[in-house]
C-alpha positions as CSV (number, residue, x, y, z in Angstrom):
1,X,0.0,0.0,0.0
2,X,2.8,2.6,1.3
3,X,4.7,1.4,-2.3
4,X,1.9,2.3,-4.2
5,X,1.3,5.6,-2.4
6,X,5.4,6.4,-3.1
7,X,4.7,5.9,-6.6
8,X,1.9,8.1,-7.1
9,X,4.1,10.6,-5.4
10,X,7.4,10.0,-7.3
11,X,4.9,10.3,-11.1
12,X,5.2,14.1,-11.6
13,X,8.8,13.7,-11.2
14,X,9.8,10.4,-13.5
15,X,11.8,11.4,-16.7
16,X,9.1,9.7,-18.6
17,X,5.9,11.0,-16.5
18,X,3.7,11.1,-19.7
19,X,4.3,7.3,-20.7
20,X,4.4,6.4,-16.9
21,X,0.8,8.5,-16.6
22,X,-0.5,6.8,-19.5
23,X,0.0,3.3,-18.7
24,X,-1.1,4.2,-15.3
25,X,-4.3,4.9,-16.9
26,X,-4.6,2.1,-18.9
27,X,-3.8,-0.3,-15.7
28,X,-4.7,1.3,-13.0
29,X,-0.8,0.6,-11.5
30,X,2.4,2.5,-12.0
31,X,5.5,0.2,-13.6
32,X,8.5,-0.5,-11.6
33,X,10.3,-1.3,-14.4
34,X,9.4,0.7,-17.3
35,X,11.6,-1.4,-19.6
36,X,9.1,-4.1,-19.9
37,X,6.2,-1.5,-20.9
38,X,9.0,-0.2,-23.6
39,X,9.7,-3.6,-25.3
40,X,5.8,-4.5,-24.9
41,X,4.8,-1.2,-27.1
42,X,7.8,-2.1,-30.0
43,X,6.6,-3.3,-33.0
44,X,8.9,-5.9,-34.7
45,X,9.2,-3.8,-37.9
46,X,10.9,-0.8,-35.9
47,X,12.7,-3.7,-33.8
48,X,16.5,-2.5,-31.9
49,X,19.4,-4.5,-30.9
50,X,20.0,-4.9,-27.1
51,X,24.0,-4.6,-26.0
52,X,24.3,-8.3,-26.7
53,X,23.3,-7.2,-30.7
54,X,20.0,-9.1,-30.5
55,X,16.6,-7.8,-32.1
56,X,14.1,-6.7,-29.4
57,X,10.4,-6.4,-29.8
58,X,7.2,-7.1,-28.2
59,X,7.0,-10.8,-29.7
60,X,8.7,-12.4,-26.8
61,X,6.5,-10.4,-24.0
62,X,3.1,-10.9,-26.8
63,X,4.0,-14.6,-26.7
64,X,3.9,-14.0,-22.5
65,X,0.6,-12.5,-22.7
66,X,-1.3,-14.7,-24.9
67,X,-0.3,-17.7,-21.9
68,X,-1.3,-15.4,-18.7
69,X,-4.4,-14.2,-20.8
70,X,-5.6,-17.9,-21.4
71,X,-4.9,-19.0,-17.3
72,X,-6.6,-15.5,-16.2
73,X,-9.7,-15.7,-18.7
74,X,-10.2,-19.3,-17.8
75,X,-9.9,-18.7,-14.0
76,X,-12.4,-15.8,-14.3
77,X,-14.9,-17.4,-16.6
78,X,-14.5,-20.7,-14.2
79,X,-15.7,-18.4,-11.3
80,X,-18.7,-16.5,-13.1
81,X,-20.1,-19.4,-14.4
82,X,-20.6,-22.3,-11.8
83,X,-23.0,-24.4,-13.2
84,X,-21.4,-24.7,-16.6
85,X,-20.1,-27.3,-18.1
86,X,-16.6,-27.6,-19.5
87,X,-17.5,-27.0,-23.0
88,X,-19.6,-23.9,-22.8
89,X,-16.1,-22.4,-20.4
90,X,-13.9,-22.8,-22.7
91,X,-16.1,-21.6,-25.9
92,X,-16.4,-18.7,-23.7
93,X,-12.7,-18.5,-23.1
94,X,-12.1,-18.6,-26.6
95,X,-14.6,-15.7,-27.3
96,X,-13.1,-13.1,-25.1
97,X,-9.4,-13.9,-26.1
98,X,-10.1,-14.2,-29.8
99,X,-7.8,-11.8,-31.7
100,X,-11.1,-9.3,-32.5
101,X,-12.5,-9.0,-29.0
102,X,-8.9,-7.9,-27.9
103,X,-8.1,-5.5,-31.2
104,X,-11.3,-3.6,-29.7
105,X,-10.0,-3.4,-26.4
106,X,-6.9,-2.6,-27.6
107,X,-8.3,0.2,-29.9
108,X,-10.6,1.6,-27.0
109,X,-7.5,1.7,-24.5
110,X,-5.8,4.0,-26.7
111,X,-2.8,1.1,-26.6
112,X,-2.2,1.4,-30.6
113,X,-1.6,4.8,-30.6
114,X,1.1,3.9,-27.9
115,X,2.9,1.6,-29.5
116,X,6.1,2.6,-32.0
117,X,5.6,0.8,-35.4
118,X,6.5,1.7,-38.9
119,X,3.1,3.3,-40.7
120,X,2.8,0.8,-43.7
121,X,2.0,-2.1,-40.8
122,X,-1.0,-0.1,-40.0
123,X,-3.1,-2.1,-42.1
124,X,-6.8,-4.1,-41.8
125,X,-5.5,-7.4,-42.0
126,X,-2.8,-6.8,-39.0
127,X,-3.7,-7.9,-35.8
128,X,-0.7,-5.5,-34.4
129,X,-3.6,-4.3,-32.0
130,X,-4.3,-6.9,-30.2
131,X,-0.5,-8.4,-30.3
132,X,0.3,-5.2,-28.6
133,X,-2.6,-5.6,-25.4
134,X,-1.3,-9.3,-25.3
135,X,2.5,-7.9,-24.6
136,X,1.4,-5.2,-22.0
137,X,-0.3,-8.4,-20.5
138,X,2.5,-10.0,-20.3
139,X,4.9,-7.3,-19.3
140,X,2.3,-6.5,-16.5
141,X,2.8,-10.3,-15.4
142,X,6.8,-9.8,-15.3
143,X,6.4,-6.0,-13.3
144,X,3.7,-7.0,-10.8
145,X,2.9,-10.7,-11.0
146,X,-0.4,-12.9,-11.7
147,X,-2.9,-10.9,-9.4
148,X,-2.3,-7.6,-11.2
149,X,-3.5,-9.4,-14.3
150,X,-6.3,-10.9,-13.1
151,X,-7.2,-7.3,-11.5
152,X,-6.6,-5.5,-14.7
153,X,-8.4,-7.7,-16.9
154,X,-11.6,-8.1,-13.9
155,X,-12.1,-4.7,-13.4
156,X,-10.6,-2.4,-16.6
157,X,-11.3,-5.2,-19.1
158,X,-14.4,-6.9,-18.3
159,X,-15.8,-4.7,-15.7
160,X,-16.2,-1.6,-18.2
161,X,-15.5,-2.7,-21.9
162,X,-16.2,-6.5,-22.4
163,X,-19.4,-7.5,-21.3
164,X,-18.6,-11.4,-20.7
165,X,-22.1,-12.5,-20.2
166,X,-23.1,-11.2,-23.9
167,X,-20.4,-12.3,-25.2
168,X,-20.4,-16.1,-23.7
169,X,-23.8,-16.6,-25.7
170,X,-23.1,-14.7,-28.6
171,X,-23.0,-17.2,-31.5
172,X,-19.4,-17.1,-32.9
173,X,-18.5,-19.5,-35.9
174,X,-21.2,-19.4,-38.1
175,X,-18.9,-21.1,-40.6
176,X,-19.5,-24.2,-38.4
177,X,-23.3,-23.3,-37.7
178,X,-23.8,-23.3,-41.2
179,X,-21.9,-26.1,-41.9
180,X,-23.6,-28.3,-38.9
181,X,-27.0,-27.1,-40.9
182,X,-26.1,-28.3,-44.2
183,X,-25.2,-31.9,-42.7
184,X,-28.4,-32.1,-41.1
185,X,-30.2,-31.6,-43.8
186,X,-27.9,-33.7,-46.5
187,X,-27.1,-30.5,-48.6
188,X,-23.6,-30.0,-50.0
189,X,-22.0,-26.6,-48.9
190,X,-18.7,-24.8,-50.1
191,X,-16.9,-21.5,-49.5
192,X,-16.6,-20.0,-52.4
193,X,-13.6,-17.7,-53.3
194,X,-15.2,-15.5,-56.0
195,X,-12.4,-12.9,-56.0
196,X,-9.6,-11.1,-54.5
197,X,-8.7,-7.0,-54.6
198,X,-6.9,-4.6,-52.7
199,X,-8.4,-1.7,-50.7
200,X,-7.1,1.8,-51.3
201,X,-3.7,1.0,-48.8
202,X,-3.0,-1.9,-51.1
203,X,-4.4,-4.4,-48.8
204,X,-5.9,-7.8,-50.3
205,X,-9.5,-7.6,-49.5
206,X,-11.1,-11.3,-50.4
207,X,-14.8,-11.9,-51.4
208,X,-15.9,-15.4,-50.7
209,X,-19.6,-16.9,-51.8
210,X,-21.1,-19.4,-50.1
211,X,-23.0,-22.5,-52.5
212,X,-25.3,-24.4,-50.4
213,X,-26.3,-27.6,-53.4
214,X,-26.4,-25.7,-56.4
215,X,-28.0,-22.2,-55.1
216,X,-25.2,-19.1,-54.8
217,X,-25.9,-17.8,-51.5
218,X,-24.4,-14.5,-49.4
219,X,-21.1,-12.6,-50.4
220,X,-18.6,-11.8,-47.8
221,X,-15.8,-9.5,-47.5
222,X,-12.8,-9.7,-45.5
223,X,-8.8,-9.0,-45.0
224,X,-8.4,-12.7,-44.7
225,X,-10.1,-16.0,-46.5
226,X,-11.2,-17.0,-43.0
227,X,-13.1,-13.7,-42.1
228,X,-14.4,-13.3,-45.4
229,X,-16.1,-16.9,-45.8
230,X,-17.5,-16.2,-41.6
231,X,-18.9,-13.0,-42.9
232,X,-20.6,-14.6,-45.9
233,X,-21.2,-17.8,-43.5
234,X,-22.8,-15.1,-40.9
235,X,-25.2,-13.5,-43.5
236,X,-26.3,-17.0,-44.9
237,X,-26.9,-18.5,-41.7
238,X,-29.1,-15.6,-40.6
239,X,-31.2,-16.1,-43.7
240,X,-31.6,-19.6,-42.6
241,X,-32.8,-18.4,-39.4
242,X,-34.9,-15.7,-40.4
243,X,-36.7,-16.7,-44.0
244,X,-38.4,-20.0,-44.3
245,X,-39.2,-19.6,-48.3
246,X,-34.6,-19.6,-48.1
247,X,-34.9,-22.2,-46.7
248,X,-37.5,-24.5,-49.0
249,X,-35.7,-22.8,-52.4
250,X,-32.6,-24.3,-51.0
251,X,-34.1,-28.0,-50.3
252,X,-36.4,-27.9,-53.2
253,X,-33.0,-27.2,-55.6
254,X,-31.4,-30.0,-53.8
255,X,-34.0,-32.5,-54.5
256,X,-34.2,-31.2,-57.9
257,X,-30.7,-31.9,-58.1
258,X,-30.9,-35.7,-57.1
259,X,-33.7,-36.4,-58.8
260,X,-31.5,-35.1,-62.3
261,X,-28.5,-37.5,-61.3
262,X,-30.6,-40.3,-60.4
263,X,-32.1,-39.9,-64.3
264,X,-28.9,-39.1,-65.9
265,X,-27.5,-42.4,-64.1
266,X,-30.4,-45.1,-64.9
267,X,-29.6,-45.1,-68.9
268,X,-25.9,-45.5,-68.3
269,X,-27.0,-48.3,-65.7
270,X,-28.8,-49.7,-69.1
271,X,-25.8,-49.0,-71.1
272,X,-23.7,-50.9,-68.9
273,X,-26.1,-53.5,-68.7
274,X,-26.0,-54.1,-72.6
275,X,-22.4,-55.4,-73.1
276,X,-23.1,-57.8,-70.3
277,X,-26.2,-59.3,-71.6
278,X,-24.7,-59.5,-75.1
279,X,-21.9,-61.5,-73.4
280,X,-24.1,-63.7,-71.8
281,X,-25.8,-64.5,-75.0
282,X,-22.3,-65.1,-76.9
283,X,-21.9,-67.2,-73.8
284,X,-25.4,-69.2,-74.2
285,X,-24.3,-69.3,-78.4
286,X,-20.8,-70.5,-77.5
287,X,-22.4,-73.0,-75.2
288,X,-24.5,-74.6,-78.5
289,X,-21.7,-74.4,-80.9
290,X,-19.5,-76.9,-78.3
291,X,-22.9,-79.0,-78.3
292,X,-23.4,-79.1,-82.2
293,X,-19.0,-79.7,-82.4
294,X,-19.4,-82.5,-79.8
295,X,-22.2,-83.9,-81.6
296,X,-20.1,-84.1,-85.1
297,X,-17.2,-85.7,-83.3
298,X,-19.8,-88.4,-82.7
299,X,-20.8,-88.8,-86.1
300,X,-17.3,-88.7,-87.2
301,X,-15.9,-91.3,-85.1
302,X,-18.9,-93.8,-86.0
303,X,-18.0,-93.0,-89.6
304,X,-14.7,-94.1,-89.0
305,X,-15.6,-97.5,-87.0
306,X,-18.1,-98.3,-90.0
307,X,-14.8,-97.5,-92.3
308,X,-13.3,-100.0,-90.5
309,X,-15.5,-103.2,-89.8
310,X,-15.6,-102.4,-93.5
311,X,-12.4,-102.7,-94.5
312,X,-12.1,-106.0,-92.2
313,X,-14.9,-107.4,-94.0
314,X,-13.0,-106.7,-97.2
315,X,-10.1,-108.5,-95.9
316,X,-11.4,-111.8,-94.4
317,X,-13.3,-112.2,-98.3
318,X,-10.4,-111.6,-99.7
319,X,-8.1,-114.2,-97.9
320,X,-11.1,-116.4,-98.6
321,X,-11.0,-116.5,-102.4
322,X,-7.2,-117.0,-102.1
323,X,-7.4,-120.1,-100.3
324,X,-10.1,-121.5,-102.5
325,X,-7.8,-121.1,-105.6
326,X,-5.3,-122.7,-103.7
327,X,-7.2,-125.5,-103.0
328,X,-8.2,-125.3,-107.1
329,X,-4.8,-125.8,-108.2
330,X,-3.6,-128.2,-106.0
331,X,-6.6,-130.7,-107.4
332,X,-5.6,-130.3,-110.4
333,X,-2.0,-130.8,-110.1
């Protein structure tokens, strides 16, 4: 208590009074060591070496943060919420520490304008915000321990510009809602990437489409693919939710759609059909041929015994008439 008394007395007198004021304000405590708040508001692209010759910037201390932010959001959303179950916390969790919730709370502390960056990273699609309140987090944590974190982000954070019940039921990934939906009801859905531009600082802005069966659904924009197929995910879901006759144009279109491949299948079901019953019936004509062949060998080979009890017939006559001349000539002799 007397510490913190000193140090409200010693602030009009620091070298640095304005950043020490300001970061007072933001935290409601005064640094001990103002080094940490330094390196926590230094962008990596204005990054300086230290004595050693190293690059310093707030990725170490945002890396810090991001660790004590998930322990204190967890312990805080463990105590406001008693009867929920583990699920719903962390959801929650997730919610307040996702990287847009804390670029708001970022913006609305004033902390960008803090922190020491070259201009051309001030762009949409940079999260430099939010990396900035999760190193001030963590340099917090290394200038006045755990309890000054979970006091900062209790009663400056939640208590006045996050308001935690709201946000634990807000719905949050409609990309997954939708997609959930679309299972449900055994419809095909993809997220479409219909184009990409860039915005008047040369940013990419992407415009993604979603296609739920065969009907083109809502357009949304974004810096990144992800937020730009949640946006169009958002829009679509909602006219799910709000417009039955949406809904029945997008069933009826898919049960068009089967209906079409289920005819378009049946004649090359037939087609295929076709060479197999023709094989069957070279299969039935093969089968009489070998009857009609076997049939001829029979003839053939009783032809050839006739030949021959024939021929033996011829024979035995033969040696017959010999043996009567024989006889003949012998008489007379």
């Amino acid at each position: 208590m007397l510490n913190k008394i000193f140090d409200k007395i010693k602030l009009p007198f620091r070298k640095e009074k304005e950043l020490y004021l300001s970061l007072y304000q933001i935290t409601g405590l005064i640094p001990h060591d103002i080094s940490y708040y330094k390196t926590a508001l230094l962008h990596k692209s204005v990054s300086r070496r230290n004595e050693k010759g190293k690059l310093v910037n707030n990725e170490r201390l945002e890396f810090l943060g991001d660790a004590v932010l998930d322990c204190v959001v967890a312990d805080i959303v463990y105590e406001r919420f008693p009867n929920k179950r583990e699920g719903f916390l962390t959801n929650t969790r997730s919610k307040l520490v996702k990287r847009e919730t804390l670029n708001k709370v970022s913006t609305e502390m004033g902390i960008d304008k803090m922190l020491k960056q070259n201009g051309h990273t001030v762009t949409h699609n940079c999260n430099v915000a939010g990396n900035a309140f999760e190193a001030l987090v963590g340099a917090l944590y290394l200038d006045h321990g755990y309890d000054a974190c979970m006091n900062f982000m209790r009663n400056r954070v939640f208590g006045h510009l996050v308001n935690v019940e709201k946000m634990a039921y807000r719905e949050m990934n409609y990309k997954s809602k939708l997609i959930e939906w679309t299972q449900k009801n055994k419809v095909t859905v993809i997220f479409d990437e219909v184009n990409t531009s860039t915005d008047e600082n040369g940013n990419p802005v992407f415009l993604a489409q979603v296609i739920i069966g065969n009907v083109r659904c809502e357009e949304g924009k974004g810096f990144t693919k992800k937020e730009s197929q949640q946006n169009a995910a958002k829009q679509t879901y909602r006219r799910i939710r709000k417009e039955p006759s949406f809904v029945e144009l997008i069933l009826t279109q898919s049960e068009a759609e089967i209906k079409t491949e289920e005819t378009v299948t049946e004649p090359l079901l037939t087609a295929t059909s076709e060479p197999i019953e023709q094989k069957e019936d070279a299969m039935a004509n093969g089968s009489l041929t070998t009857e009609l062949l076997d049939e001829t060998t029979e003839n053939l080979n009783d032809s050839v015994e006739s030949s021959m009890v024939s021929a033996e017939a011829l024979i035995t006559v033969t040696d017959e008439q010999t043996n009567t001349q024989e006889v003949a000539a012998h008489t007379e002799a």
